[in-house]
C-alpha positions as CSV (number, residue, x, y, z in Angstrom):
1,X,0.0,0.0,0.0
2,X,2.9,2.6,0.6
3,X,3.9,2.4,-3.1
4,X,0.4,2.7,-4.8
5,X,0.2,5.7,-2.4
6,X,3.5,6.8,-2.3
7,X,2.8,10.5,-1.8
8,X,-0.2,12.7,-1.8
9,X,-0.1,13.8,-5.4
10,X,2.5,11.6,-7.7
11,X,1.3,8.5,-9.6
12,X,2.5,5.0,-8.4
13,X,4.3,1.8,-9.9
14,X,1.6,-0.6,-10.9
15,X,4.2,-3.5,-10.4
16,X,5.9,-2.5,-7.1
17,X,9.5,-3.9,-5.4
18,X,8.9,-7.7,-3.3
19,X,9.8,-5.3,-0.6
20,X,7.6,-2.6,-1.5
21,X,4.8,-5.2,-1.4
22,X,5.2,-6.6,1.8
23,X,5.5,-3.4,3.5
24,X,2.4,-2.1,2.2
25,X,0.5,-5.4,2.9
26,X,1.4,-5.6,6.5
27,X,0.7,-1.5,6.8
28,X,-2.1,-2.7,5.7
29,X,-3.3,-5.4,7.3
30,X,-2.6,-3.2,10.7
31,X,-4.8,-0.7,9.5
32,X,-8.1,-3.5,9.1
33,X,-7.4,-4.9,12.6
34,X,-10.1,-4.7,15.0
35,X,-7.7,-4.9,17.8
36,X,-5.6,-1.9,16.5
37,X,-9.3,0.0,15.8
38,X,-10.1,-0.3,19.3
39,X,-6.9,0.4,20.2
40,X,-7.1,3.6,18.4
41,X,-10.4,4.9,19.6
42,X,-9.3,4.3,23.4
43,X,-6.2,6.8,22.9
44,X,-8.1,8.9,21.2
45,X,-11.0,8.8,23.9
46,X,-8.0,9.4,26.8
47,X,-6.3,12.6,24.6
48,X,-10.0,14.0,24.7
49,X,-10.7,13.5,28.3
50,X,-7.0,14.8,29.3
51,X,-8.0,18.2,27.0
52,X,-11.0,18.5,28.2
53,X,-12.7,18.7,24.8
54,X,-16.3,17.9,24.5
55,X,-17.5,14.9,22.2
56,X,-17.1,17.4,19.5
57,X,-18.5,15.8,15.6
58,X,-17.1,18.0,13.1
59,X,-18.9,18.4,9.8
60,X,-17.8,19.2,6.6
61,X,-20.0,20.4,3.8
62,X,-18.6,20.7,0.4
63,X,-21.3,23.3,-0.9
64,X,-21.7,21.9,-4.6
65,X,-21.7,18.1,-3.5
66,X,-25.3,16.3,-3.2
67,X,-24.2,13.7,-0.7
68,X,-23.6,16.6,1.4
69,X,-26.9,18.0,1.2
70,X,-28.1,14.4,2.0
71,X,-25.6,14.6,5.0
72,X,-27.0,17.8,6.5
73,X,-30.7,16.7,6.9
74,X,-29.4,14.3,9.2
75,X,-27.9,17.3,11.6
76,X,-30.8,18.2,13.9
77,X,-31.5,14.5,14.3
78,X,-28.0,13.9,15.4
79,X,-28.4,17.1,17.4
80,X,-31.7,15.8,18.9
81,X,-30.4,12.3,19.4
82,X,-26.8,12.7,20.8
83,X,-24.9,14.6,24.0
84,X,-22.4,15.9,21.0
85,X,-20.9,19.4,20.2
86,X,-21.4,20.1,16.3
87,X,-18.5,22.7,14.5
88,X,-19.6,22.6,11.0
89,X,-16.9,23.6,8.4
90,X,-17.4,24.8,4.8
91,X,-15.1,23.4,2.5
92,X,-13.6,22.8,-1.3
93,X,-14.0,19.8,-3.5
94,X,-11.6,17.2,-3.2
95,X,-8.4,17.6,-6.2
96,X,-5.6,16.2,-7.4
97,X,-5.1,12.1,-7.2
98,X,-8.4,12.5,-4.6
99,X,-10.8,12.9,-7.8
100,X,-9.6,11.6,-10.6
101,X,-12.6,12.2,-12.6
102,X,-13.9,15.5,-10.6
103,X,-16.7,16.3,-13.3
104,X,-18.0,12.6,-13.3
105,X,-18.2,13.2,-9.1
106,X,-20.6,15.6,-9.3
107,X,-22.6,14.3,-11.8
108,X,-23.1,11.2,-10.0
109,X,-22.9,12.3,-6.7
110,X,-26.4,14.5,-7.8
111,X,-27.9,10.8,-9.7
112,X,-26.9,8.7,-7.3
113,X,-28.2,11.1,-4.4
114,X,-31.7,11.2,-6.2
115,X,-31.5,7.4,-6.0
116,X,-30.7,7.1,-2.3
117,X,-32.7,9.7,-0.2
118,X,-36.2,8.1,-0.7
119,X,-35.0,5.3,1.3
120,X,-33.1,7.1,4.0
121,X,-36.3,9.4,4.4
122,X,-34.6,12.4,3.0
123,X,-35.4,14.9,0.4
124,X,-33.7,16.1,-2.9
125,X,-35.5,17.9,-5.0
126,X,-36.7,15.5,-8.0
127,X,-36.1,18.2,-10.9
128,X,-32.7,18.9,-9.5
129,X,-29.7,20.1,-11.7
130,X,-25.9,20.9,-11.2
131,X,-26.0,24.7,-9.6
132,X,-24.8,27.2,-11.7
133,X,-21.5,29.4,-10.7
134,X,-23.8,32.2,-9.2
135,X,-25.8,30.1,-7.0
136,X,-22.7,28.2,-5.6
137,X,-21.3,31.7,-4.7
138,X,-24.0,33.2,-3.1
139,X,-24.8,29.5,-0.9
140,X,-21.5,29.4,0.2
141,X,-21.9,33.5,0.9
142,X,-25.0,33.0,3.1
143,X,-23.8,29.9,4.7
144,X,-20.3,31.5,5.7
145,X,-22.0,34.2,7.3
146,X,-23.7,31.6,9.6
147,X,-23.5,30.9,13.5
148,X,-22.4,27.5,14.4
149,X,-25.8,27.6,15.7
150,X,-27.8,28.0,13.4
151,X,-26.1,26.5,10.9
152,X,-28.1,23.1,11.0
153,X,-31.5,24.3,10.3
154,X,-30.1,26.7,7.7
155,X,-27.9,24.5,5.6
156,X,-31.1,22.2,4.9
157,X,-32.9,25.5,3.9
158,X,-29.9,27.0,1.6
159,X,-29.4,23.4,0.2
160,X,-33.2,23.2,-0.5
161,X,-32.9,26.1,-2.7
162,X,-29.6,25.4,-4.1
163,X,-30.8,22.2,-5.5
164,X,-34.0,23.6,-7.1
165,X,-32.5,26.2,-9.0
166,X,-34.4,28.7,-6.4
167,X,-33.2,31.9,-7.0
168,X,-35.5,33.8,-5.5
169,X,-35.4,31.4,-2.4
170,X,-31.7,32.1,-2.1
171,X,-31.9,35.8,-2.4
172,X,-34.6,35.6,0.4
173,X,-32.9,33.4,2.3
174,X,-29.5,36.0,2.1
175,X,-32.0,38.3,3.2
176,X,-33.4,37.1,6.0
177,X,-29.6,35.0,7.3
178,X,-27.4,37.9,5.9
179,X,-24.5,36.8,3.6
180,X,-20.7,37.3,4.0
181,X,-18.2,38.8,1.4
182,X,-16.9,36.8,-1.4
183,X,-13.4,37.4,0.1
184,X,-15.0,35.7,3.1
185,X,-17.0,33.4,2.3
186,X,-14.0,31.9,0.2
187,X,-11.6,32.2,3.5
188,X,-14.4,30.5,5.6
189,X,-13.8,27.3,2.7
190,X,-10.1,27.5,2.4
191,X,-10.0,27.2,6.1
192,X,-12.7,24.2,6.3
193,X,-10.4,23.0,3.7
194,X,-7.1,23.0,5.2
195,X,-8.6,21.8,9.0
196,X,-9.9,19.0,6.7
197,X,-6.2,18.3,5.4
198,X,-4.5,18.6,8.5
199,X,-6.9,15.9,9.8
200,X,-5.9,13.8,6.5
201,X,-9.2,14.1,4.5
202,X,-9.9,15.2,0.9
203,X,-13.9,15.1,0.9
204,X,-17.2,16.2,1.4
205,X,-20.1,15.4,3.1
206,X,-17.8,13.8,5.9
207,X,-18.0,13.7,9.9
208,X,-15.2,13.4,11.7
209,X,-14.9,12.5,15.4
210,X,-11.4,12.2,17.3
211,X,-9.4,10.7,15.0
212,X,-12.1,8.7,12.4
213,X,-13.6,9.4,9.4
214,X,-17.4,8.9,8.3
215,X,-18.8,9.2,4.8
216,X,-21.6,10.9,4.6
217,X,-25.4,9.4,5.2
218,X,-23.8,5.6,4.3
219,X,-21.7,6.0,7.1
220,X,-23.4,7.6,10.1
221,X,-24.4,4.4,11.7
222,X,-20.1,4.1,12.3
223,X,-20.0,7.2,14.0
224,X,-23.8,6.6,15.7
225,X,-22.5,2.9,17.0
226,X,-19.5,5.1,18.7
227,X,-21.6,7.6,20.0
228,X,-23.7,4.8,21.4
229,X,-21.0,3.0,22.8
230,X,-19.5,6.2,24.9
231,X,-22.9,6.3,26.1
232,X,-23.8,9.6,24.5
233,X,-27.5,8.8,23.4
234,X,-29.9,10.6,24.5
235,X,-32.8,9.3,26.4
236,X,-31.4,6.0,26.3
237,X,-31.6,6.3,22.1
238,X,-32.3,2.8,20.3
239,X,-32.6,3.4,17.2
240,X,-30.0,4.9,14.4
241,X,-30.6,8.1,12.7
242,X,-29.2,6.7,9.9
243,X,-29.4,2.6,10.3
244,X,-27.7,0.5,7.6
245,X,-29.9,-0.3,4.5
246,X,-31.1,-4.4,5.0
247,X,-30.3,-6.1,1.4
248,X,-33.7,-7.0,0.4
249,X,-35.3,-8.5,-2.7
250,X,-38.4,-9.4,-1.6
251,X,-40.3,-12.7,-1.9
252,X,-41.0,-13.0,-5.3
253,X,-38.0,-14.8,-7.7
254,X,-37.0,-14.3,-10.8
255,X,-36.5,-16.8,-13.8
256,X,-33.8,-14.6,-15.3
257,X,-36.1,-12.0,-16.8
258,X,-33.8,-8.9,-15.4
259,X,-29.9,-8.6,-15.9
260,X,-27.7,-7.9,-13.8
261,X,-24.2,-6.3,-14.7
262,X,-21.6,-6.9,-12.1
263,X,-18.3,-4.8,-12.3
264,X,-15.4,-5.9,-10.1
265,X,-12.1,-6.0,-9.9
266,X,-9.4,-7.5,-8.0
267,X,-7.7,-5.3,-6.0
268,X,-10.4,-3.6,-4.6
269,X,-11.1,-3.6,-0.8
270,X,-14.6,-3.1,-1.8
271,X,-15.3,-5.5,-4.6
272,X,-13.3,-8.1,-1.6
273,X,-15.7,-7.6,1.2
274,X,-19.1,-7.7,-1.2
275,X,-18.2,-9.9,-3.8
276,X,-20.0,-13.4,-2.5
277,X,-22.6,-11.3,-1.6
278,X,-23.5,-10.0,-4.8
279,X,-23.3,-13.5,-6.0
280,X,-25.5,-14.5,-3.1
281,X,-28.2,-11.8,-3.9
282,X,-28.0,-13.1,-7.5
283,X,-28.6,-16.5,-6.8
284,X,-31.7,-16.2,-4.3
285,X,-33.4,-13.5,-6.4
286,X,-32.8,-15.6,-9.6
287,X,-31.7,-12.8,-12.1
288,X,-29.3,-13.2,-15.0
289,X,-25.9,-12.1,-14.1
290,X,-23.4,-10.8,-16.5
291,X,-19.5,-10.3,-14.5
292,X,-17.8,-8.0,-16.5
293,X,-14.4,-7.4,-14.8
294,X,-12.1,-4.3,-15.0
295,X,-8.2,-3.5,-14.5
296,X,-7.5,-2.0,-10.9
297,X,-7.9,1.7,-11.2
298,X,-3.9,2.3,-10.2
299,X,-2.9,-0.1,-13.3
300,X,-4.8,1.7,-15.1
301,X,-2.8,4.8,-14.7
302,X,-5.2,6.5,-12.1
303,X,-3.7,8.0,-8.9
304,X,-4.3,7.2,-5.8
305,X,-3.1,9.7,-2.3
306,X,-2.0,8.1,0.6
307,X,-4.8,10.0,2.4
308,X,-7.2,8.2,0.3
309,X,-5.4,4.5,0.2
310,X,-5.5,4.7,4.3
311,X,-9.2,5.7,4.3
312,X,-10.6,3.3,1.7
313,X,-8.9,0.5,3.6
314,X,-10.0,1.3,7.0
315,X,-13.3,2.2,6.0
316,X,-13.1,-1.4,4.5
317,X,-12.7,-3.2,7.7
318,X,-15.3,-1.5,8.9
319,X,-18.3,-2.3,6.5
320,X,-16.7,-5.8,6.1
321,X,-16.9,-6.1,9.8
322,X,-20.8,-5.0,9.9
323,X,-21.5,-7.9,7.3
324,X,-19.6,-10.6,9.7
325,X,-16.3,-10.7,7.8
326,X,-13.3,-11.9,8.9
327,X,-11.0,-9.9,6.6
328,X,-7.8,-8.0,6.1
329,X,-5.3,-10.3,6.5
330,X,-3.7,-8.7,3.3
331,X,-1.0,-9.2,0.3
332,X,-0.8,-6.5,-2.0
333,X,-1.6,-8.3,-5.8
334,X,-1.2,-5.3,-7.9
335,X,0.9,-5.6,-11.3
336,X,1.7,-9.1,-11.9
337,X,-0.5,-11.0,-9.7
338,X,-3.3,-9.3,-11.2
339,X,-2.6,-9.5,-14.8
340,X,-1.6,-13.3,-14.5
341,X,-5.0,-13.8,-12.9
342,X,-6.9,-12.3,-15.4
343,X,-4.9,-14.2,-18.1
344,X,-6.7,-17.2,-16.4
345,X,-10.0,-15.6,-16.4
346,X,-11.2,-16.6,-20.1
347,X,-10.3,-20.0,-19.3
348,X,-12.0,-20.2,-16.1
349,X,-15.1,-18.8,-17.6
350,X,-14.8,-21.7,-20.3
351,X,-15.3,-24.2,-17.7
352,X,-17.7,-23.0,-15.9
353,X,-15.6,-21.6,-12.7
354,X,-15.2,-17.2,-13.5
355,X,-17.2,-17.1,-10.2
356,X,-15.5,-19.5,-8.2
357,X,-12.2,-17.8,-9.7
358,X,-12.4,-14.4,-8.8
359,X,-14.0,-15.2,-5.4
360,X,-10.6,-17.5,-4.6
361,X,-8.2,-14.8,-5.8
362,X,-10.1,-11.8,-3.4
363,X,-10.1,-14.2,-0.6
364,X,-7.0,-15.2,-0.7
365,X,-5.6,-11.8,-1.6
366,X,-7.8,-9.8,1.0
367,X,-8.5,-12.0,3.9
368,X,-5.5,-14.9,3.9
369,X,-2.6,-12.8,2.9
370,X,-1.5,-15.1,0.1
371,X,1.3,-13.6,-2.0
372,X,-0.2,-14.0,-5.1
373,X,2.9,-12.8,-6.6
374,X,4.3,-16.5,-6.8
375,X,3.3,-19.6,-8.5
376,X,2.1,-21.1,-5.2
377,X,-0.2,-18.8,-4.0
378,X,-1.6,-18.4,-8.0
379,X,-1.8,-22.1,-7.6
380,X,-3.5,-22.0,-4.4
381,X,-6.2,-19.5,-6.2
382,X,-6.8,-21.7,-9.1
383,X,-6.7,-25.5,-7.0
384,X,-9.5,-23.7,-4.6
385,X,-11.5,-22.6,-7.5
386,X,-11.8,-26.5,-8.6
387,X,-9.6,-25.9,-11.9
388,X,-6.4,-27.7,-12.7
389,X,-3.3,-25.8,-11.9
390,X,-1.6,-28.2,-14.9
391,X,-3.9,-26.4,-17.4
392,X,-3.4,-23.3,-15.9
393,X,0.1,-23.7,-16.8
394,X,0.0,-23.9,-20.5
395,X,-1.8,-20.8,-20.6
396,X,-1.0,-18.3,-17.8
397,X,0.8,-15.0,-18.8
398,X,-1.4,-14.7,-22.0
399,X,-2.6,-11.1,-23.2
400,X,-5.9,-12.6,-25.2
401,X,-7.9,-10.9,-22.1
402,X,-6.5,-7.4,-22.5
403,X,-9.6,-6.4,-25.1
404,X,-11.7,-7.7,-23.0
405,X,-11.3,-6.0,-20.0
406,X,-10.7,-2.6,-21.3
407,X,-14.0,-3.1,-23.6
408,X,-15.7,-3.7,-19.9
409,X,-13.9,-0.5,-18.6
410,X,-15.2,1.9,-21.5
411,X,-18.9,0.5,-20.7
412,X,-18.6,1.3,-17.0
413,X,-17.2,4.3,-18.2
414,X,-20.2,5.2,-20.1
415,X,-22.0,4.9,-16.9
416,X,-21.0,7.9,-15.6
417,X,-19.3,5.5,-13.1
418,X,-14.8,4.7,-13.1
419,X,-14.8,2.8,-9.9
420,X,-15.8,-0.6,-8.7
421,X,-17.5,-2.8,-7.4
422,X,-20.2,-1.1,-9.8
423,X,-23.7,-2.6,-11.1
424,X,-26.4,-1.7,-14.3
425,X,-29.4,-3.7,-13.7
426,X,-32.2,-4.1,-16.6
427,X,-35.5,-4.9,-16.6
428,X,-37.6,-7.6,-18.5
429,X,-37.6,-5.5,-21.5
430,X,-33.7,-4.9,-21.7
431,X,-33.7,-1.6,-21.0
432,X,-31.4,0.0,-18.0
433,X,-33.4,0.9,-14.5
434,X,-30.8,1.3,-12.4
435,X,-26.7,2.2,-12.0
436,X,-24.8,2.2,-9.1
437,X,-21.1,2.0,-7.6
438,X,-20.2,1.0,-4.5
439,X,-20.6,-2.2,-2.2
440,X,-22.6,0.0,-0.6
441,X,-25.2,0.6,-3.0
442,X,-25.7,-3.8,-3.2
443,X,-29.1,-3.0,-1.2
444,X,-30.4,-0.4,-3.7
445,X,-30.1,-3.0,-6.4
446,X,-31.8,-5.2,-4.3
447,X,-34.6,-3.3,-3.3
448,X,-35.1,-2.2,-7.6
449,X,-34.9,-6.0,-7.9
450,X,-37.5,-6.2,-5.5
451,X,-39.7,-3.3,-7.3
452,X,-39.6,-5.1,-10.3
453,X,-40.4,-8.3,-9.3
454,X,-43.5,-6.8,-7.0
């Protein structure tokens, strides 16, 4: 992991040192430990207690990001639900090897918000559009000018407005809250932006409380089971403002009718922790599914920060622990490993065993630590997939997949989506209903599954 993320800007070796490798992997690996997590949190819980700080969430709101106007509905209820201090922070998009494909972010950060905040019991506005320049400036003027205090209850108003191309809303709303000067307003984001940086974060619509990270509204319930745990619900609180999403299809089974498209790859903490699952929810629901796998996005020439690499991993451990995982016992794959696997992966498919393939390799990658770098562990991968490491043989190291995969790529591409694991379901008539990225969007797909099927 240190050379794929080998500084916050630069891109990385796709095909690192042995030494390299290792390092990362056991950096790694350290990082997914439960032990080390709970380690983490009880320092963190002393340094606050010897300071004196409140339980202090800070919240950072990225003013042209949808998943942070998704995010800031669920302030009051936090408010309302939690002995917590709330500092909200304005601040700037993430850049550099943080958003590779910045334009693409907001585009689907608005769609895939849209899709989402029915089921959460939040709004968007349904006829929303990207805000124009204007708009941006004056939300961020009105929402600089802001008390700490009242910035929960205005933020949902502002973004209301924001998001429905209100212009006259907004110019009421500066009215009535008072705005600050552009010169300010931008100083109030730069400085959200560089507290956000010093803490080692790039994004919006993120929480942060002593020393962890929490992704917007898919996140909360990781920062409402800590809460919970310090015994800082209110009123003896039971239930989540945000709870996780149950994967849910429904009674009814498909005969194959609806397709399924299933993007993965294999060095993806992600795809790792949700990859039998998706096969699972495929299986009991009865759709078609069609695997279409893609090159990791670092061999394909995409940076990644070391800010980024350590989140996406540690955020890992956690969803993977909230599905009853044991995982994270890790050896880096990327470069060879990778490329010899998917040299395999046309043969697999041929006998019956793509499935059984790809699981092996992201299990014993992500949660056994086999080097997949030698022969043995590759064999290890194939033998458990119930193919013949002999045949393997005659064929491993061949480029006949190369087409393949980067024909998979340019259709997840024209998605709107560049990340995995991703999913396009259809219906019965073959036309698209639904695209999503994320192993945390598996329930959405479900729950369209289960619309379709009603």
């Amino acid at each position: 992991m240190t050379q794929q993320f080998k500084d916050q800007g630069g891109a990385a070796s796709s095909n690192p040192s042995r030494l390299i490798r290792w390092i990362g992997s056991k950096l790694a690996t350290r990082l997914a430990n439960l032990v080390s997590q709970q380690q983490k949190r009880h320092k963190a819980e002393k340094r606050r207690q010897k300071r004196g700080r409140p339980h202090r969430v800070e919240f950072y709101y990225q003013v042209d990001d949808a998943y942070s106007h998704l995010a800031a509905q669920t302030l009051i209820p936090l408010l309302q639900s939690y002995e917590i201090e709330l500092v909200p922070y304005l601040a700037g998009p993430p850049s550099g090897a943080n958003a590779p494909e910045p334009e693409l972010l907001l585009d689907y950060s608005l769609r895939d918000s849209l899709a989402v905040a029915p089921h959460y019991s939040l709004s968007f506005p349904p006829a929303a559009q990207l805000p124009k320049t204007d708009q941006l400036n004056l939300a961020s003027a009105i929402l600089a000018a802001l008390t700490p205090s009242d910035f929960p209850q205005a933020v949902v108003e502002v973004g209301d407005a924001l998001w429905s191309g209100n212009d006259a809303e907004l110019e009421a709303l500066a009215q009535r809250l008072g705005q600050a000067e552009p010169a300010s307003a931008k100083a109030a984001v730069d400085k959200g932006t560089q507290r956000r940086h010093e803490l080692k974060h790039y994004s919006g619509a993120m929480f942060y409380y002593e020393g962890e990270w929490y992704w917007g509204v898919d996140r909360l319930y990781h920062l409402e089971n800590r809460l919970i745990e310090l015994g800082l619900g209110k009123n003896g609180v039971a239930e989540r403002v945000m709870p996780r999403p149950d994967i849910d299809f429904g009674e009814n089974k498909d005969d194959g009718s609806l397709t399924l498209e299933f993007y993965p790859s294999l060095r993806s903490p992600y795809t790792s922790i949700i990859f039998d699952r998706t096969i699972q929810l495929v299986r009991d629901s009865g759709v078609k599914l069609v695997m279409r796998p893609v090159i990791p996005m670092v061999m394909r020439g995409v940076s990644v920060s070391m800010q980024k690499g350590f989140y996406i991993f540690g955020d890992a451990a956690r969803e993977a622990r909230t599905l009853g995982l044991d995982w994270g016992d890790y050896y880096d794959p990327i470069g060879d490993p990778v490329r010899r696997a998917f040299s395999l992966y046309p043969w697999a498919r041929e006998q019956g065993k793509e499935i059984e393939f790809i699981s092996a390799f992201l299990k014993a990658a992500f949660f056994d630590a086999v080097n997949t770098n030698k022969d043995t562990g590759l064999k290890q991968v194939v033998e458990n997939s119930g193919l013949s490491w002999a045949e393997a043989l005659k064929i491993v190291d061949n480029e006949d997949w190369e087409a393949e995969l980067e024909e998979n790529r340019l259709a997840m591409l024209g998605l709107g989506i560049w990340g995995v694991p991703s999913y396009r379901l259809f219906d019965q008539n073959g036309q698209e209903v639904l695209s999503a990225w994320g192993q945390d969007r598996v329930w959405l797909v479900a729950r369209e599954i289960k619309r379709l099927l009603g």
